[in-house]
C-alpha positions, 0 to 999 in steps of 0.5 A, spaced: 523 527 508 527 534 505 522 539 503 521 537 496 516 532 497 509 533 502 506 526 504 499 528 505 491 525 504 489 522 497 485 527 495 479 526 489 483 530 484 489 525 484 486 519 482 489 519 474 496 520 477 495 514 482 491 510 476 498 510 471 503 511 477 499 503 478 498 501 471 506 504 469 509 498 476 505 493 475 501 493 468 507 489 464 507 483 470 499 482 469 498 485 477 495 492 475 487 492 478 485 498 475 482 505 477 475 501 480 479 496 485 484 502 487 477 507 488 474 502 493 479 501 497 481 508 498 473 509 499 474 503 505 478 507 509 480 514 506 483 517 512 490 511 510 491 513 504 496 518 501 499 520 496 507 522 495 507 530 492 513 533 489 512 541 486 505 539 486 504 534 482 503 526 484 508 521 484 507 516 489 502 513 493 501 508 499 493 505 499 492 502 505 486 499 509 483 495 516 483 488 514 482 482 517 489 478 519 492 474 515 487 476 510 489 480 503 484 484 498 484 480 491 487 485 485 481 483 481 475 484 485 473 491 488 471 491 495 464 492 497 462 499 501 462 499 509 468 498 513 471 493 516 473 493 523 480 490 524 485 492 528 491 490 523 492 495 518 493 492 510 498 496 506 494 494 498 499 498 494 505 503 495 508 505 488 514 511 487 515 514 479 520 509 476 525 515 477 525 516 485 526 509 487 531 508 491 531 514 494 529 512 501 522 515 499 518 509 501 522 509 507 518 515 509 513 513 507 512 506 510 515 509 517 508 515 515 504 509 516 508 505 521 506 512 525 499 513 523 497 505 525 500 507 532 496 514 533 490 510 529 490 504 536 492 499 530 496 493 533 499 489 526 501 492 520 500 487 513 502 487 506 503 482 501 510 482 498 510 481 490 516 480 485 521 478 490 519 484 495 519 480 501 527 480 502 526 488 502 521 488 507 523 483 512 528 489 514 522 493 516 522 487 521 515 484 517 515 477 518 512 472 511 506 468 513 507 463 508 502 459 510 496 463 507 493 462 501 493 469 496 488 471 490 492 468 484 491 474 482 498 476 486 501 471 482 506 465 484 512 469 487 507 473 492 507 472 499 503 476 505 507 478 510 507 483 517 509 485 523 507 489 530 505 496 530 511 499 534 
């Protein structure tokens, strides 16, 4: 990552950026979920949630969080308070201001969280592919389960996805 951008801990103050960072990638597709779901997810597990910075300001962020395997938090339900105790870290969200994608930034950082499942003794990373992302992510080397059942909230094209840590 060139010195332009610092991945580093969502922080209380960044959440108006990340709150229209999602609504601006996914509110036209009927997929935001809205600042309280986004809230209660990074509540669950703050220690693996991130955010892209660029000259101060926010610009990306990658939510992510211990959930059962094979499971997915539903976009229109918030989660309860207390942890989960999980071996599989679920990537929920990881968004990028329109104008940096395609710039390998999320590359960086879905290897930040590839590295940061390792250091945290997790054994399966997830994450539930939505709008054709699927092709994408099987380059990352995550394998489709569509086998599992997904919210309708995801919509029609959506399917869980995952890969070993490692």
């Amino acid at each position: 990552m060139t010195g332009e951008f610092l991945i580093r801990q969502l922080a209380d103050g960044d959440w108006d950026a990340v709150v229209a960072l999602e609504h601006d990638a996914y509110a036209a597709d009927g997929l935001s979920e809205g600042r309280e779901a986004l809230e209660s997810r990074a509540r669950r597990s703050p220690e693996t949630c991130w955010v892209l910075e660029q000259h101060g300001a926010v610009r990306g962020y990658l939510l992510s969080l211990p959930y059962p395997p094979l499971e997915c938090p539903d976009l229109a339900v918030p989660e309860q308070d207390g942890a989960v105790e999980s071996d599989n870290l679920h990537v929920h969200d990881l968004v990028l201001a329109e104008e940096l994608r395609g710039r390998e930034l999320a590359s960086n950082l879905m290897d930040h969280v590839h590295a940061r499942a390792a250091e945290g003794g997790f054994t399966q990373i997830s994450m539930v592919a939505v709008r054709g992302s699927d092709i994408l992510l099987r380059f990352f080397g995550y394998r489709a389960h569509r086998e599992v059942p997904l919210p309708a909230s995801y919509g029609r094209r959506a399917v869980y996805m995952s890969r070993p840590v490692g």
